[in-house]
C-alpha positions in Angstrom: 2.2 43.7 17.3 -1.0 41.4 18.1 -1.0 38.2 19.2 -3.3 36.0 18.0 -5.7 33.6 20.3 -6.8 31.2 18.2 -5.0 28.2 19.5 -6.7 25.6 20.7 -5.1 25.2 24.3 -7.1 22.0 25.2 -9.1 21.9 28.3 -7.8 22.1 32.0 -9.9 20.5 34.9 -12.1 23.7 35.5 -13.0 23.8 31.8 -14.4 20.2 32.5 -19.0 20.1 33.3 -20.6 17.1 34.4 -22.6 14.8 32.0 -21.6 17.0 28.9 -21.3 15.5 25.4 -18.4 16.1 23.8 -18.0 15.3 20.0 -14.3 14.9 19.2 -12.8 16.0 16.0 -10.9 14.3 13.1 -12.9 11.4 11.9 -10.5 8.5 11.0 -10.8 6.3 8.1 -8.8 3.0 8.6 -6.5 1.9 5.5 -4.3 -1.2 4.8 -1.3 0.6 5.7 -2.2 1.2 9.2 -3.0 -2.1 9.9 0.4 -3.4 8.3 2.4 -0.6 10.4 1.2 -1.6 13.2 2.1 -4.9 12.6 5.8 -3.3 12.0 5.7 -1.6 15.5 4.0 -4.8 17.7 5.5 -7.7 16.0 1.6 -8.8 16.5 1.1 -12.4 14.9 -2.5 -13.2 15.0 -3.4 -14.5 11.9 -7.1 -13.3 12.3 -5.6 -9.7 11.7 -3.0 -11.2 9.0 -4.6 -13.7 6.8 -7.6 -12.7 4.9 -8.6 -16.7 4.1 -8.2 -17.4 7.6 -10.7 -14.7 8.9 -13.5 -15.4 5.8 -13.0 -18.9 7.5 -14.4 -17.7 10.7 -17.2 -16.4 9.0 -15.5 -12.2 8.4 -16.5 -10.7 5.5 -13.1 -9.7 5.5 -10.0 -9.6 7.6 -10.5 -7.6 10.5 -8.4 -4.7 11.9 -6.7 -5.9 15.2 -8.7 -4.7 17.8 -6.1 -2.6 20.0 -5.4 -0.9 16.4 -8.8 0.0 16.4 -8.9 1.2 20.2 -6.3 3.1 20.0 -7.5 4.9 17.3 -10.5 5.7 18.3 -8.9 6.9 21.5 -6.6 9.3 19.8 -9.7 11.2 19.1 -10.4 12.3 22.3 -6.2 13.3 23.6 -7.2 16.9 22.6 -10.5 17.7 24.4 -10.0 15.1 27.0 -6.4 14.4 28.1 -3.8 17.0 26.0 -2.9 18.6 29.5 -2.9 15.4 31.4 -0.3 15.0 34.4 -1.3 11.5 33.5 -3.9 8.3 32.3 -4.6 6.2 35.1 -6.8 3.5 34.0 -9.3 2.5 31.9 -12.7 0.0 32.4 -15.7 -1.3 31.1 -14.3 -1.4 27.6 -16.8 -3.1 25.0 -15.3 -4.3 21.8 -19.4 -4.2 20.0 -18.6 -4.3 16.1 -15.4 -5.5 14.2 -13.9 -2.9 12.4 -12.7 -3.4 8.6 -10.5 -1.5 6.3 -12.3 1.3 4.8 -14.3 1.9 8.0 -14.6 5.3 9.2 -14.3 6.1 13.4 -15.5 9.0 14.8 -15.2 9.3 18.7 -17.3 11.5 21.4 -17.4 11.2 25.0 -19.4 12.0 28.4 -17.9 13.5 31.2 -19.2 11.1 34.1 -17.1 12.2 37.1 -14.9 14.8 38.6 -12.4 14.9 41.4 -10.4 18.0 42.7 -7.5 16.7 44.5 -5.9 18.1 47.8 -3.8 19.9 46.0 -5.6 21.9 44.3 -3.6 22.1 41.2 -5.2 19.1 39.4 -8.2 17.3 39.3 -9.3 13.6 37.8 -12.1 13.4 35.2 -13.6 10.4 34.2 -15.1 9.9 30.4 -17.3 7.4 28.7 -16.7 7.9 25.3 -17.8 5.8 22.2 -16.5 5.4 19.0 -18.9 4.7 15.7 -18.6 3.9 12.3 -19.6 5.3 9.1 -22.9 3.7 9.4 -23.6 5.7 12.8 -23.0 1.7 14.8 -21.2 1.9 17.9 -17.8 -0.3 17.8 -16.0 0.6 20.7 -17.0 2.3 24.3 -14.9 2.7 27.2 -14.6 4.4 30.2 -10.9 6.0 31.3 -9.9 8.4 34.1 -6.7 11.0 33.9 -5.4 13.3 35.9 -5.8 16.7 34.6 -3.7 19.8 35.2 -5.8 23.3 36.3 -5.0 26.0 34.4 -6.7 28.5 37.3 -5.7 27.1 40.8 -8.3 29.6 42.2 -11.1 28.4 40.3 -13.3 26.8 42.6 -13.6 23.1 42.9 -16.9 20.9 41.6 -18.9 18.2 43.3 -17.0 15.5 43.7 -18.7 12.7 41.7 -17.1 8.9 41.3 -18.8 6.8 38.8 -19.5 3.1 39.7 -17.8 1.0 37.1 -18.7 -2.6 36.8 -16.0 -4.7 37.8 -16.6 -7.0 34.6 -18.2 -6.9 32.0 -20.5 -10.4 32.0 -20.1 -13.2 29.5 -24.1 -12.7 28.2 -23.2 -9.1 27.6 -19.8 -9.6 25.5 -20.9 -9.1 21.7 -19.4 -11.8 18.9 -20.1 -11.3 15.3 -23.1 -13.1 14.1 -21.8 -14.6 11.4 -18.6 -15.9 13.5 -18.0 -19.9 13.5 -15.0 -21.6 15.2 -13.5 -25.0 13.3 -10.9 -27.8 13.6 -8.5 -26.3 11.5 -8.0 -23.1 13.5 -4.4 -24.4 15.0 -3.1 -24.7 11.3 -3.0 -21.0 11.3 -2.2 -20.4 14.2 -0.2 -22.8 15.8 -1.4 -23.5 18.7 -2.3 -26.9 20.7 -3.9 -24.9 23.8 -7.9 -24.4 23.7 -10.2 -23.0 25.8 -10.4 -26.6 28.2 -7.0 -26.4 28.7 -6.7 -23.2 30.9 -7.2 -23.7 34.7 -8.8 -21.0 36.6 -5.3 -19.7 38.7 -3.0 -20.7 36.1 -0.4 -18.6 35.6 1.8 -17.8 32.2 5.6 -16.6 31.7 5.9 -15.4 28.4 9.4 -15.2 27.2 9.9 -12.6 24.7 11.2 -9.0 25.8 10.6 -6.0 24.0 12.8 -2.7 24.0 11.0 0.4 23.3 12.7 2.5 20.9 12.3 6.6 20.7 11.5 6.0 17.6 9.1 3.2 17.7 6.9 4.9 20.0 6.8 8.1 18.2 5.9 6.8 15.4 3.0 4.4 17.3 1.5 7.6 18.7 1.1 9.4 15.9 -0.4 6.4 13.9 -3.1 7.1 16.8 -3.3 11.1 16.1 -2.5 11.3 19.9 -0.9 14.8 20.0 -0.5 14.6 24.3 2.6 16.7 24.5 4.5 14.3 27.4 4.7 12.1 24.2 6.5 14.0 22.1 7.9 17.1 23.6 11.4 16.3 24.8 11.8 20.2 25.6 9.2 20.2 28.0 9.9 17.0 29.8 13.2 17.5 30.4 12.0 20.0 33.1 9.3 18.0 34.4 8.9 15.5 37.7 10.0 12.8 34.5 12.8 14.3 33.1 12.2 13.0 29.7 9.4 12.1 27.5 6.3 9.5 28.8 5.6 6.5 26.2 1.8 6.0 25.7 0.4 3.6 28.0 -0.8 2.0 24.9 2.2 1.1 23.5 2.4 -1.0 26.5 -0.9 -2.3 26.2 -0.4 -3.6 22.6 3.4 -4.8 23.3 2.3 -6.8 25.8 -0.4 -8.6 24.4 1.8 -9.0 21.0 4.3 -11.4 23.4 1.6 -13.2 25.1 1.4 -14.8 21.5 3.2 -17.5 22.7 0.9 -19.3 25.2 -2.1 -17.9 24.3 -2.0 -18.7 20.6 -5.4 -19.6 20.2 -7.0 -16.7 21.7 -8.8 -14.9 18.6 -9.6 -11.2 19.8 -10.6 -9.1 22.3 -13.8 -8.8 23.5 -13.7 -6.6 26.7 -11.4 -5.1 28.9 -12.7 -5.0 32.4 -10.2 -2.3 34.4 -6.4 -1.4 33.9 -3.5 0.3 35.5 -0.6 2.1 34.6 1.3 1.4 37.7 4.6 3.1 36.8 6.1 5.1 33.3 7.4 3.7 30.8 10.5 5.2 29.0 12.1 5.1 25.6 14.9 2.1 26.5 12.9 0.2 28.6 12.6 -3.3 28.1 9.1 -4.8 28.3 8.0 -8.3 29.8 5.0 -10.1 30.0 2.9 -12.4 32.7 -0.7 -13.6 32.3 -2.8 -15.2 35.1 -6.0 -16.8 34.2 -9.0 -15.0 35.9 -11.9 -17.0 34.7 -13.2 -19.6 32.2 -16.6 -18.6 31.0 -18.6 -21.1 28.4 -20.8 -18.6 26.2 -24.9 -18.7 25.8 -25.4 -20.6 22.8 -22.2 -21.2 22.2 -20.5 -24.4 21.6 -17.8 -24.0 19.5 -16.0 -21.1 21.5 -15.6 -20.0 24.8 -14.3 -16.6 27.1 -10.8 -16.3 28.9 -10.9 -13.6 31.4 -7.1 -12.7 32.3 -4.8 -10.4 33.8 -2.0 -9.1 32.4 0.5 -8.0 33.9 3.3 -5.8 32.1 7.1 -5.1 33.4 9.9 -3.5 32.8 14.0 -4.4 32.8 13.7 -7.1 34.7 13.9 -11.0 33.9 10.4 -13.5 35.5 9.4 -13.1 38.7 6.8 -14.2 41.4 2.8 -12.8 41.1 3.5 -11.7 44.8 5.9 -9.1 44.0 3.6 -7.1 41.7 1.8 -5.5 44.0 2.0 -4.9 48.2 0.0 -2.9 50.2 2.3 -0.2 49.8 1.1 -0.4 46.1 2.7 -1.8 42.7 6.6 -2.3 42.8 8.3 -0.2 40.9 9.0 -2.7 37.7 5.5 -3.2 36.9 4.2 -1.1 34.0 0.5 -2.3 33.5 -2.1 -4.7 35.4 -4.8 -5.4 32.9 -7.9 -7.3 33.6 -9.4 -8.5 29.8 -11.1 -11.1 28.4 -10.9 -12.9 25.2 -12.9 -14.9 22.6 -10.7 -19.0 22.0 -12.1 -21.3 20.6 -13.3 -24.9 22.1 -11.1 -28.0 21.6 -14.4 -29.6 20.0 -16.2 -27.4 18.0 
């Protein structure tokens, strides 16, 4: 009997060439039913992604998809050429939020290998990726850079350069794109219900949000496949059970966007995403854990020609099983403690107490 080859095994760190274009398969056409699952799985609350009278306010044609649905979208595309054989994700920067999405749009993702790293142990490798996601209309939405750890297939297949791409570690306020057509008012707290505007953050200030958020196994299956992210340390428990982990890895995602769902409360105002400027996974995340959220305000940036809103950058700071604690215990020399899931450096669009 033959065996057939036709598998698609994903690529290993050797299979990986600097500066080539990869197009990713599987173009992905939004529908109402994502957006309201993913409300289901994040509890999310902004009424900008919720309330279609509330975003034609603002000057949307119609209501927007959230913007971490859309991200993590059009990162799904790229699990299976980029990281399907990752040991694991380890950060992401320079992300652009450039067009809103809408229902009925249609993302299709490719990406440019812009660094390689063998590491000492010769059995894996890091590759960094800029990859950009586009609508129908052939208009960039979305372009990020991330960096994962990849597995070799051949440990005696010789290393490459090693190249590190320079990432800015921001991305300015004159380069952060809002939609033309957007226009703050008075009667934005209504909606939202929020008293807090972009004067009223202090540069320093720091924010203990008190909802917790247990993963379930099935709540973040479920999440990843709404992404089409077919990385096996998501879903096969088989295979994890004899790995360094023991058990199955929850997309760094799901942290992402459970995190920024419970900073609701504090940051009510805050209207979407327009960048995020670098981010950690600083430790796993299990089905069972139980997720907490701290924000520290970066940065305060009034926008060119802009006097109705203005730019938050923050960090966010994710954690696991644990109740509030001190910004010094994050992170030591000896590197992040053990609780802390995710340090994300963003920055969002809020609007001005006097538009």
């Amino acid at each position: 009997m033959t065996h057939s080859n036709k598998i698609h095994h994903g690529r290993y760190f050797e299979d990986f060439t600097l500066n080539e274009v990869i197009q990713h398969a599987t173009p992905r056409t939004i529908t109402q039913g994502d957006t309201a699952l993913y409300i289901a799985l994040t509890g999310e609350r902004n009424p900008l992604f919720c309330s279609e009278p509330f975003a034609q306010s603002l000057g949307y044609k119609t209501m927007p998809v959230d913007d971490l649905l859309a991200f993590h979208i059009a990162f799904g595309k790229t699990v299976p050429d980029i990281s399907v054989n990752a040991v694991a994700n380890l950060g992401y920067a320079d992300v652009r939020f450039l067009q809103p999405v809408f229902v009925g749009d249609t993302l299709s993702t490719s990406s440019q290998v812009i660094g390689l790293k063998q590491n000492s142990n010769g059995n894996s490798g890091v590759v960094w990726v800029r990859s950009t996601s586009v609508n129908q209309n052939n208009m960039p939405v979305i372009s990020w850079v991330r960096w994962v750890m990849v597995h070799k297939k051949n440990e005696h297949a010789p290393a490459p350069d090693t190249v590190i791409p320079t990432l800015p570690e921001y991305v300015p306020a004159d380069q952060l794109s809002i939609p033309n057509d957007f226009c703050a008012h008075n009667e934005i707290s209504v909606a939202t219900g929020g008293q807090y505007f972009w004067e009223d953050y202090q540069i320093g200030e720091r924010i203990h949000h008190p909802s917790g958020l247990t993963i379930n196994e099935s709540d973040h299956t479920l999440a990843t496949h709404l992404y089409q992210n077919n990385a096996r340390l998501h879903f096969d428990a088989h295979m994890m059970k004899d790995s360094v982990m023991g058990k199955r890895l929850v997309y760094g995602g799901i942290v992402i966007s459970a995190c920024r769902a419970m900073s609701y409360e504090g940051l009510e105002n805050v209207l979407s995403v327009l960048a995020i400027n670098g981010g950690t996974h600083a430790n796993p995340c299990f089905a069972g854990d139980t997720i907490y959220t701290l924000t520290e305000v970066l940065d305060a940036w009034a926008l060119p020609n802009r006097s109705d809103v203005g730019a938050l950058r923050l960090r966010m700071v994710g954690l696991k099983n644990c109740g509030p604690v001190s910004f010094e215990y994050i992170k030591k020399d000896t590197g992040y403690h053990t609780h802390v899931l995710l340090d994300l450096d963003y920055t969002v669009l809020i609007p001005r107490r006097e538009q």
